[in-house]
C-alpha positions as CSV (number, residue, x, y, z in Angstrom):
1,X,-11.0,48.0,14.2
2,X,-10.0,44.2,14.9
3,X,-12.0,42.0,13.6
4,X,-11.4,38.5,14.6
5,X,-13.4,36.5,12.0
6,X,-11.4,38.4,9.5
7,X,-8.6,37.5,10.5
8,X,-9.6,34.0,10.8
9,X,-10.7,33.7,7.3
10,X,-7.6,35.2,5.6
11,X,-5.7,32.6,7.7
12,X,-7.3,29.9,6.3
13,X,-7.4,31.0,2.8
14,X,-3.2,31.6,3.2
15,X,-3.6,27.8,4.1
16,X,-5.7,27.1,1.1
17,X,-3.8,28.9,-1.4
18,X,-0.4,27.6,-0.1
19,X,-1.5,24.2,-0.3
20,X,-3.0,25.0,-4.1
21,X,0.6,25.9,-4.5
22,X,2.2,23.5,-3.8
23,X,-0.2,21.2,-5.3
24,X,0.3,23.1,-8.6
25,X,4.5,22.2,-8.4
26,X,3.7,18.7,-9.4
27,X,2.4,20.6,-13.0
28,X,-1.1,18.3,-13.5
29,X,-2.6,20.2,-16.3
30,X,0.8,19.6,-18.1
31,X,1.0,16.2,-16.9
32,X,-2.6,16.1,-18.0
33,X,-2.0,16.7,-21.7
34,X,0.9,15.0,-22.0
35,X,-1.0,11.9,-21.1
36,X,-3.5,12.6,-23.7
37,X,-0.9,13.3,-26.2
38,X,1.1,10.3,-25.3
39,X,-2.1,8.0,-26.0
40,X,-3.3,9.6,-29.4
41,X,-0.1,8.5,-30.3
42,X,-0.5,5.1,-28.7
43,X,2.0,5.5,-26.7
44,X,0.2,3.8,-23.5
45,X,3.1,2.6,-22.1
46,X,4.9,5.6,-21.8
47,X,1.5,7.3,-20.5
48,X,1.3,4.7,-17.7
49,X,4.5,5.1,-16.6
50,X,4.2,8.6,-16.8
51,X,1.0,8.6,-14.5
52,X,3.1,6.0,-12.4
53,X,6.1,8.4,-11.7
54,X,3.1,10.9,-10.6
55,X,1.3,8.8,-8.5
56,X,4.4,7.8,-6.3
57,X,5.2,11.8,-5.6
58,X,1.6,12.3,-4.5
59,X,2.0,9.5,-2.3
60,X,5.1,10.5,-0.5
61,X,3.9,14.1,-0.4
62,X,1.0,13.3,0.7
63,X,1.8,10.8,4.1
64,X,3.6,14.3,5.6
65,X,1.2,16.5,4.2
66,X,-1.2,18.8,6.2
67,X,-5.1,18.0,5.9
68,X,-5.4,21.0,3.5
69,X,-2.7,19.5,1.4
70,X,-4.2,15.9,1.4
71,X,-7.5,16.6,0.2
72,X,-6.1,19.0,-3.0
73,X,-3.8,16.2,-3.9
74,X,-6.4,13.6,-3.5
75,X,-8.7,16.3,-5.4
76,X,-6.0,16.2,-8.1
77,X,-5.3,13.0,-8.3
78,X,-9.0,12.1,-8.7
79,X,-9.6,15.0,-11.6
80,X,-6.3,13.5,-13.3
81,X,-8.1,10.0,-13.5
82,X,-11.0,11.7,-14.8
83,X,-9.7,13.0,-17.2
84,X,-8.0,10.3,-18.8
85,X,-11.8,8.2,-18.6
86,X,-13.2,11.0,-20.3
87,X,-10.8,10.6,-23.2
88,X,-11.9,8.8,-26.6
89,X,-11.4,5.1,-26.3
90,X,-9.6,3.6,-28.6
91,X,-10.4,0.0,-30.2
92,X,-6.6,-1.0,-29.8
93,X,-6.0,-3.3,-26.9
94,X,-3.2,-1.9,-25.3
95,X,-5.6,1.7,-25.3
96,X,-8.6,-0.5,-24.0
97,X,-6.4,-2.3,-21.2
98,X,-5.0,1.1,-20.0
99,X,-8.2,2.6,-19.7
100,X,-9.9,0.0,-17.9
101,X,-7.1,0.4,-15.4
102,X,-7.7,4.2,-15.3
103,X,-11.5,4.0,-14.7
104,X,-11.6,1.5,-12.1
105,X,-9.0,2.8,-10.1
106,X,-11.1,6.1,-10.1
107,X,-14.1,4.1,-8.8
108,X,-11.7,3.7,-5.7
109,X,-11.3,7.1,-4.7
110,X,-14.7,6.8,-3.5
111,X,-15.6,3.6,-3.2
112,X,-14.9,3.0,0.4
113,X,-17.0,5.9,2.4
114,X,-16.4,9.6,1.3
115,X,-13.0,9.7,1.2
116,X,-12.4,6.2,-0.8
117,X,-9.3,4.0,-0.6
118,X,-5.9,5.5,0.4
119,X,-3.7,6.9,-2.2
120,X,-0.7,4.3,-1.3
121,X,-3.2,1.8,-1.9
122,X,-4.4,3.3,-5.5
123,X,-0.7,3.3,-6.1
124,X,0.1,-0.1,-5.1
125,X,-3.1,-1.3,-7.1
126,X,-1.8,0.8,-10.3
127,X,2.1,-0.8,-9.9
128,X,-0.3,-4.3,-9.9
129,X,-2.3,-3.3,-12.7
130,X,0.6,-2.3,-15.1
131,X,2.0,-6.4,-14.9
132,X,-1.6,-7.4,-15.8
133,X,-2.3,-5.3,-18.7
134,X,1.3,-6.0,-19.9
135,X,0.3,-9.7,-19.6
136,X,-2.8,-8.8,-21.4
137,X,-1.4,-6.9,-24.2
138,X,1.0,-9.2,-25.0
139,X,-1.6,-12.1,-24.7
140,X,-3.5,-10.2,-27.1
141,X,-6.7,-9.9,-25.3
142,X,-8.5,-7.5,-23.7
143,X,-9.0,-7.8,-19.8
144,X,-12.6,-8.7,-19.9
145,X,-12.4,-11.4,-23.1
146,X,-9.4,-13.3,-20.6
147,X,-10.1,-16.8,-19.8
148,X,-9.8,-18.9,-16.7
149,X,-6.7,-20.8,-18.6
150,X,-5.3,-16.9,-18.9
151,X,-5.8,-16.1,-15.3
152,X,-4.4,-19.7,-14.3
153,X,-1.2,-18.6,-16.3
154,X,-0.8,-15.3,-14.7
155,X,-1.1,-16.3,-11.3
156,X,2.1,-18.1,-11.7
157,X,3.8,-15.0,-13.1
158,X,2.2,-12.5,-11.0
159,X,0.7,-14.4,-7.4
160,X,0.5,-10.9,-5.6
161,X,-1.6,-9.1,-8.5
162,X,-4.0,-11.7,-8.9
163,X,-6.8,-10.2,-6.4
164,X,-7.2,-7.0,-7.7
165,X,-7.2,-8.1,-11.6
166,X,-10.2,-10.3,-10.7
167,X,-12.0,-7.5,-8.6
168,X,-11.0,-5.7,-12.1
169,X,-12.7,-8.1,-14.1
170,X,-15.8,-8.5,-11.9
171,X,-15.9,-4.6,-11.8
172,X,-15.9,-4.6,-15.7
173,X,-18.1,-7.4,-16.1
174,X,-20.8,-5.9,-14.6
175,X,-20.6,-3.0,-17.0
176,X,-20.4,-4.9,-20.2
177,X,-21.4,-7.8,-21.6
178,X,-18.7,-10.1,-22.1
179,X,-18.3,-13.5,-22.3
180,X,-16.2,-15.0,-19.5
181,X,-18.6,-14.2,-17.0
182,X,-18.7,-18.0,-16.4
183,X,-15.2,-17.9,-15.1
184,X,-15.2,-19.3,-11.2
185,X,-13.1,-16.7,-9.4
186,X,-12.7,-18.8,-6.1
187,X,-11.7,-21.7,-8.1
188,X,-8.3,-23.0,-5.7
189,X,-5.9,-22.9,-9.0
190,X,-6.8,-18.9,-8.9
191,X,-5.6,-18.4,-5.6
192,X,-2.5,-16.6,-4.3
193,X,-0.2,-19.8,-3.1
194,X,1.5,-18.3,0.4
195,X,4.6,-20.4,1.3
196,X,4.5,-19.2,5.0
197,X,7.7,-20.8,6.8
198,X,6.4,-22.0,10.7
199,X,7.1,-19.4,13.5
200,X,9.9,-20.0,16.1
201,X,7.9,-18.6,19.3
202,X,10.4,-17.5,21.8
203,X,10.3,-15.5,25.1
204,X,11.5,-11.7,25.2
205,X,13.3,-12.0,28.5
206,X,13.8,-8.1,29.4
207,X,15.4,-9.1,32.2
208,X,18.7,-11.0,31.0
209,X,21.9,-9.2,30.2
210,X,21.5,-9.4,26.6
211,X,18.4,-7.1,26.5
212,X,20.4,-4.7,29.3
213,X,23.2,-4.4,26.7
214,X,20.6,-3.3,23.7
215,X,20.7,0.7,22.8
216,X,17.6,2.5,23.9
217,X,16.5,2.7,19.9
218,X,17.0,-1.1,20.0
219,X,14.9,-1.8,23.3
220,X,12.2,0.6,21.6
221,X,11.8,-1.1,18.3
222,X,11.6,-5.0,20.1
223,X,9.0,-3.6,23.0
224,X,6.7,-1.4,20.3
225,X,6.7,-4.8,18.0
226,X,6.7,-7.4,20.5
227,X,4.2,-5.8,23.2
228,X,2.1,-3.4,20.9
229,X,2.1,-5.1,17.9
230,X,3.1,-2.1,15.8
231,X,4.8,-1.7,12.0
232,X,7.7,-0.9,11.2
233,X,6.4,2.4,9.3
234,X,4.4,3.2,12.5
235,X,7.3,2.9,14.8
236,X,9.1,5.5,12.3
237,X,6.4,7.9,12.6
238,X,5.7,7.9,16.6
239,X,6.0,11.5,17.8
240,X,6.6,12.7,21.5
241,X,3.1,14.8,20.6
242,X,1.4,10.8,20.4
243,X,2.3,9.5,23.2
244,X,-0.5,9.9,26.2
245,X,0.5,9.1,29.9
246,X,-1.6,11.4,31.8
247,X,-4.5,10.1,31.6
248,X,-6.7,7.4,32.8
249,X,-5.8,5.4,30.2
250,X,-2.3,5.6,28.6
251,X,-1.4,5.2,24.7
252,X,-0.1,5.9,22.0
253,X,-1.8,7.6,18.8
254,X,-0.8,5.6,16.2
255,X,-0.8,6.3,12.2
256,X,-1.0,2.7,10.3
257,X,-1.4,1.7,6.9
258,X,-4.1,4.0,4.5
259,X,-3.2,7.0,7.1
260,X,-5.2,4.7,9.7
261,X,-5.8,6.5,13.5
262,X,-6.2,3.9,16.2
263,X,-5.0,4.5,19.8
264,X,-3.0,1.7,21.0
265,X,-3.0,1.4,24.7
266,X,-0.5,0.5,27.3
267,X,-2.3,-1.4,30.2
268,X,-1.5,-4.9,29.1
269,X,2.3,-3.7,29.1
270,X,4.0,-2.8,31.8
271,X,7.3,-3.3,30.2
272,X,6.5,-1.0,27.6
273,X,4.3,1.8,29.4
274,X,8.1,2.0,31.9
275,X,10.4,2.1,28.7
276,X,8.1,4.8,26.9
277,X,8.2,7.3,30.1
278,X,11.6,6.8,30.3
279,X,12.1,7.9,26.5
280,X,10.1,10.5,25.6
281,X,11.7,13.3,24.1
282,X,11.9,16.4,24.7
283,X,10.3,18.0,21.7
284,X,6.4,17.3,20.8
285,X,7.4,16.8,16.7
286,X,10.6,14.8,18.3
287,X,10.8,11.2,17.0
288,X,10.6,8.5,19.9
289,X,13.0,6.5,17.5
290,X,15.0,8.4,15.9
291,X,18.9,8.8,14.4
292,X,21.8,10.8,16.1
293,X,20.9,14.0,14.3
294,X,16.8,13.8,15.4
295,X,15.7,12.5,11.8
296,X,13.3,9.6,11.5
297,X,14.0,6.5,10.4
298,X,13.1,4.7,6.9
299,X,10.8,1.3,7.3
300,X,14.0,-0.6,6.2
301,X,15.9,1.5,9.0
302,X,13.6,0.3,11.7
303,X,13.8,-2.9,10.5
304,X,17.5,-2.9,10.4
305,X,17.9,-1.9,13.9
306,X,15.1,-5.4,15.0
307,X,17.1,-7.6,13.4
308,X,20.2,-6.3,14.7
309,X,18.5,-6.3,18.2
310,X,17.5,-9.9,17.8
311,X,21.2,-10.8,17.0
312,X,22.8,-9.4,20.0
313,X,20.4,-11.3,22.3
314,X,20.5,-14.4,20.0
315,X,16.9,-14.9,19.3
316,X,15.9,-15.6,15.4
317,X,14.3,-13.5,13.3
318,X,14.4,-11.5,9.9
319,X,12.1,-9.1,10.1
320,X,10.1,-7.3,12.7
321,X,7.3,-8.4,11.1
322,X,8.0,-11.5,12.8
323,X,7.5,-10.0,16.5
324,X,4.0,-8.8,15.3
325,X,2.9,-12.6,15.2
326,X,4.6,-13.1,18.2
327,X,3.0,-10.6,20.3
328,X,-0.3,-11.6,18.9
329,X,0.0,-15.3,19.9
330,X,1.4,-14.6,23.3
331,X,-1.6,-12.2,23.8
332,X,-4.3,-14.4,22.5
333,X,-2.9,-17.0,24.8
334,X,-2.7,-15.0,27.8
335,X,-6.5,-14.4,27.9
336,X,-6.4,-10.5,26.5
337,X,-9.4,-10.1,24.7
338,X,-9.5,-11.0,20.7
339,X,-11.3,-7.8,20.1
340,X,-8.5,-5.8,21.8
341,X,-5.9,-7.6,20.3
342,X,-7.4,-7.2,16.7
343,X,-7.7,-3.5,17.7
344,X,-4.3,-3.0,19.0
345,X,-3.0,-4.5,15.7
346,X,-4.8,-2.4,13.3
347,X,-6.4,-5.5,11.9
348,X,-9.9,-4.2,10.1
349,X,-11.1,-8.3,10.9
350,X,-10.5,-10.2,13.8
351,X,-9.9,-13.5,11.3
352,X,-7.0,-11.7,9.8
353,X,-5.9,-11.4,13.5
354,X,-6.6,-15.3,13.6
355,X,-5.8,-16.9,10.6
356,X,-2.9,-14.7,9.9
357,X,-1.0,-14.3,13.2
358,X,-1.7,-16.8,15.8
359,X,0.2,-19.7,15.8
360,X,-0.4,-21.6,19.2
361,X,1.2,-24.6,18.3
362,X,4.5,-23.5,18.7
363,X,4.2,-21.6,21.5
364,X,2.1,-24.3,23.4
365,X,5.1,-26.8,22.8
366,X,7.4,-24.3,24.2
367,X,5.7,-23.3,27.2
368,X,5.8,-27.2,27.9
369,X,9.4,-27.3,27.9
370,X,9.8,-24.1,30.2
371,X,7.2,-25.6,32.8
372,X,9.4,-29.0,32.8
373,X,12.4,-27.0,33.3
374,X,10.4,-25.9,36.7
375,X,8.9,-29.7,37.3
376,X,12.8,-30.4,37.0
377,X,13.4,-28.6,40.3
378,X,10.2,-29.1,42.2
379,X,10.0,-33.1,42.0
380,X,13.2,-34.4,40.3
381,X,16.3,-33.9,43.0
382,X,18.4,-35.4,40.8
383,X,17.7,-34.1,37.2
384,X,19.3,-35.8,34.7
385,X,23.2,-33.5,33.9
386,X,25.4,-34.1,30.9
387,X,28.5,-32.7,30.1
388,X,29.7,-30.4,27.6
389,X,30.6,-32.9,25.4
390,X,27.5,-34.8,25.5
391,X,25.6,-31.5,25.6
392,X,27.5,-30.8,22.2
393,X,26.4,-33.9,20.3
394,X,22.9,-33.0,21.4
395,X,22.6,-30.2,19.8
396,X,24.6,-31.2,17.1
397,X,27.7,-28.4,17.2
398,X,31.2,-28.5,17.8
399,X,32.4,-28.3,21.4
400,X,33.8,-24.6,21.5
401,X,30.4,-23.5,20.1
402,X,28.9,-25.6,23.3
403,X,31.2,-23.4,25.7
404,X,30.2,-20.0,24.0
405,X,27.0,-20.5,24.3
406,X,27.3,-21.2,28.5
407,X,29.9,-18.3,28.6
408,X,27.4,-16.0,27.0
409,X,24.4,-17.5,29.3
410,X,22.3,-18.6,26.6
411,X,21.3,-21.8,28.7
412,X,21.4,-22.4,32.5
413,X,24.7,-24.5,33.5
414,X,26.2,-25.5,36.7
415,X,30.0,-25.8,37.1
416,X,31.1,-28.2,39.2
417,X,35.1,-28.9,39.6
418,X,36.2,-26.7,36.9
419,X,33.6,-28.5,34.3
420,X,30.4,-27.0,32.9
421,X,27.3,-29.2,33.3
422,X,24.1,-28.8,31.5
423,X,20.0,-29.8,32.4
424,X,18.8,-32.3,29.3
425,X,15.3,-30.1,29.6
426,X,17.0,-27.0,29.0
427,X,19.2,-28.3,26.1
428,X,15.5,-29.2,25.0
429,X,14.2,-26.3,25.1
430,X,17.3,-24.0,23.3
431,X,16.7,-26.7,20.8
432,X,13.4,-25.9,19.9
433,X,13.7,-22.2,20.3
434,X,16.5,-22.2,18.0
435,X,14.8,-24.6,14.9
């Protein structure tokens, strides 16, 4: 006789097991004792490399895993830090700095709520971790007998691990007794120095010839950045299955960093909700961006194809990161809501969303010079014209760059008796959109 639930149940177990499997090819009992052989020996630095090299296959395996999958690697991964915390510290200080690491990291797999930090994250903190106890070791000292001079001097040599040693040393501090626990953490010489270059707001203009002429990849990858504010990585996992038209409200389902879920939707973008309907493929597990052959594209793909996209229409920008802070600012400014802007972004805190991305400055300034260019026509009859020439030396550029640039329509200009003319204001404005 049939029997349902039984049937059911051996489904899930085939699941279980198959995951177990495949869990079992990256070998962590062997692993395992290796590590513990490598540090009787005092070997640490092989060990933590060794662990390293682990910890960056669970990753990748992991971000296209199955939910069965992801919780025995995480399972894994957790028993594998346990392990080594369970081990026989050593008095040496390389042994003492490497288990230090170990244990704290394994306070993070379930430190944040029940399923703790994301394993990209314990891997990026571990890749951190390795310059500090290297800087350590060869200091001398163990992590919790370093000094505020120390930490002053690795800052310098290490600006983007500084955070998580000091959440490192706090952690341990709180353990032991030790004596720098006079050291001022927020002191300003202890803080990551950010050389952030000012933002060149511009307007996406989906409605010139340059942005006609873009590949549909190309349109995608501006519109997803520039209107939805997503990452590069997200844009590369966007599936036909996660995009939601039918429905009330439309969106997207959108994985972000630490295997985040947040729906993104797409009332405030009408440019974006037309181009997405238009695009979806055929396939639910179909990539909305994808190469000739169907297969996703890397991070560095994605952002390969924004810059390229930028060129063509001859805006500026390096990275598609940059459209992120442009989409925020533009939104902020166009009264959407902070909380749905923060939410759209993925940002956990609106002040990242504010401190981090919105820079109305520069795009107040240039929505200045786009209204003059209209004041031009309403009240001036007789706006002020230069020549090509003149146009030329304002800009500072040779003369056959000044004629490209009104072949290819990248400012208005008027041609009257075989000679190009240009508005002053709209010379302005190129000017500012271009520094």
């Amino acid at each position: 006789m049939f029997q349902p639930g039984c049937m059911m149940n051996k489904i899930k177990r085939s699941k279980v097991n198959r995951a177990s499997q495949e869990c079992d090819s990256f070998r962590f009992r062997k692993i395992s004792a290796e590590i513990a052989s490598l540090i009787s020996e005092n070997a640490v630095t092989k060990a933590a490399y060794l662990l390293r090299k682990l910890l960056q296959q669970i990753v990748r395996t992991h971000e296209e895993a199955n939910k069965i999958k992801q919780k025995q690697l995480r399972d894994r991964a957790y028993r594998l830090f346990h392990r080594i915390k369970t081990q026989k510290i050593e008095t040496e200080i390389a042994n003492y700095n490497f288990f230090a690491v170990t244990e704290f990291l394994r306070g993070k797999f379930s430190r944040k709520g029940r399923r703790g930090r994301a394993l990209s994250s314990i891997n990026t903190y571990f890749i951190q971790l390795l310059g500090a106890s290297k800087f350590a070791n060869e200091m001398g000292k163990k992590f919790i007998d370093l000094s505020i001079e120390d930490l002053r001097v690795f800052v310098k040599k290490y600006p983007s691990s500084i955070r998580i040693l000091k959440e490192l040393i706090r952690a341990h501090q709180s353990e032991t007794t030790a004596d720098n626990t006079n050291i001022d953490f927020e002191d300003p010489s202890l803080l990551r120095k950010k050389n952030r270059q000012p933002v060149s707001i511009f307007f996406l203009d989906t409605s010139n010839q340059g942005y006609q002429d873009l590949s549909k990849n190309e349109r995608l990858v501006l519109i997803l950045a520039a209107e939805l504010f997503m990452r590069e990585s997200e844009i590369a996992r966007l599936k036909a299955k996660d995009i939601i038209l039918d429905s009330p409200l439309p969106g997207l389902n959108v994985v972000g960093k630490g295997v985040k879920k947040r729906f993104v939707p797409l009332i405030y973008s009408s440019v974006a909700y037309d181009l997405i309907k238009n695009s979806i493929p055929s396939g639910d597990d179909d990539y909305l961006v994808c190469k000739s052959n169907g297969n996703r594209y890397s991070k560095r793909g994605i952002n390969s194809i924004c810059v390229r996209a930028l060129g063509k229409m001859g805006l500026p920008g390096t990275h598609i990161h940059f459209l992120r802070h442009i989409g925020i600012t533009k939104a902020i400014l166009s009264g959407q809501p902070l909380k749905d802007v923060s939410a759209m972004a993925g940002h956990a805190h609106k002040k990242t969303t504010i401190e981090e991305y919105f820079h109305a400055q520069a795009y107040c300034i240039l929505n200045f010079f786009k209204k003059q260019n209209i004041l031009n026509f309403l009240f001036d009859f007789n706006p002020k014209l230069l020549s090509t020439k003149e146009a030329a030396e304002m800009l500072q550029i040779g003369i056959r760059n000044m004629q490209l640039i009104a072949k290819n329509e990248k400012i208005k200009t008027y041609k009257v008796k075989g000679q190009w003319l240009f508005i002053e204001s709209d010379l302005l404005s190129h000017k500012l959109e271009a520094a």
